[in-house]
N, C-alpha and C positions, 0 to 999 in steps of 0.2 A: 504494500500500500504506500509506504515509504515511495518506493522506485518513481510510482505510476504519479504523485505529489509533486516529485520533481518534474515532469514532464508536463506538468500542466502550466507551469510559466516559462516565459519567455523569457531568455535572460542573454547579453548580451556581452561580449570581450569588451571592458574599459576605452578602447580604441575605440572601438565601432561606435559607442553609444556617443562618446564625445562627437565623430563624424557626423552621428547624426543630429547629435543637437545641433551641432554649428549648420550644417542646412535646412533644420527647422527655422532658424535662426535668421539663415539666408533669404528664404522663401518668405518666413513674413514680412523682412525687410524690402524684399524686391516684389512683391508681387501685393503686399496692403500697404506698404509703405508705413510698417509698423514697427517700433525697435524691443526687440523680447528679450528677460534675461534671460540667464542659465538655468535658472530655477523654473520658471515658465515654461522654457524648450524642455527643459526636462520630466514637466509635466505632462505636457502634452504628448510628448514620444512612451509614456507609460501607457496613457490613454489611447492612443492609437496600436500600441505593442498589446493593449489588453483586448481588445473590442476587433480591430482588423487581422491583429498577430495570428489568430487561432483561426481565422475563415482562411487567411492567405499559406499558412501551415495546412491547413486541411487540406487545400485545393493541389497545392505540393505534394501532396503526401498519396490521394487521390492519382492524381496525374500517373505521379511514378510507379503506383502500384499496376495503372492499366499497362505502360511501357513492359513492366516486367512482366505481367501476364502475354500481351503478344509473342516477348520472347520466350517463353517458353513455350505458346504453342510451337513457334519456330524451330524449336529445340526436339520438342514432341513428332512433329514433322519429319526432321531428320532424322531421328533414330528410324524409322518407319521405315523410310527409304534405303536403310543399312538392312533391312529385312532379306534373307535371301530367299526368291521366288521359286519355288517347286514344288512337289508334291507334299 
């Protein structure tokens, strides 16, 4: 239960989060002509990591699993055709 508790946040490398505050940052300034602190950017990147993080995770998660499903019909396919033909 432990495990499954970690996996229900989102959490981000030190790096990344700073990057993305500063273009939260960026974007209200260039696009409302608004100046946001860090504490603000940093709000907001919670609120959008809690509310979008897990639809845009799912959708990821979704995707890659149909990928791996076609490859292995692929997979399935070819062993098929390794079958040898006779009686």
């Amino acid at each position: 239960m432990k495990k499954r508790a970690l996996l229900d946040k989102i959490t981000l490398e030190k790096e990344e989060r700073e990057t993305l505050i500063a273009e939260i940052q960026t974007f209200f300034s260039t696009e409302r002509e608004e100046e946001l602190g860090t504490i603000a950017a940093d709000m907001i990147l919670d609120f959008f990591l809690e509310t979008l993080g897990k639809v845009t995770y799912n959708k990821a998660l979704s995707d890659s699993k149909y990928w791996f499903e076609k490859r292995l019909e692929e997979i399935s396919y070819d062993y098929d055709l390794l079958y040898k033909k006779g009686r």
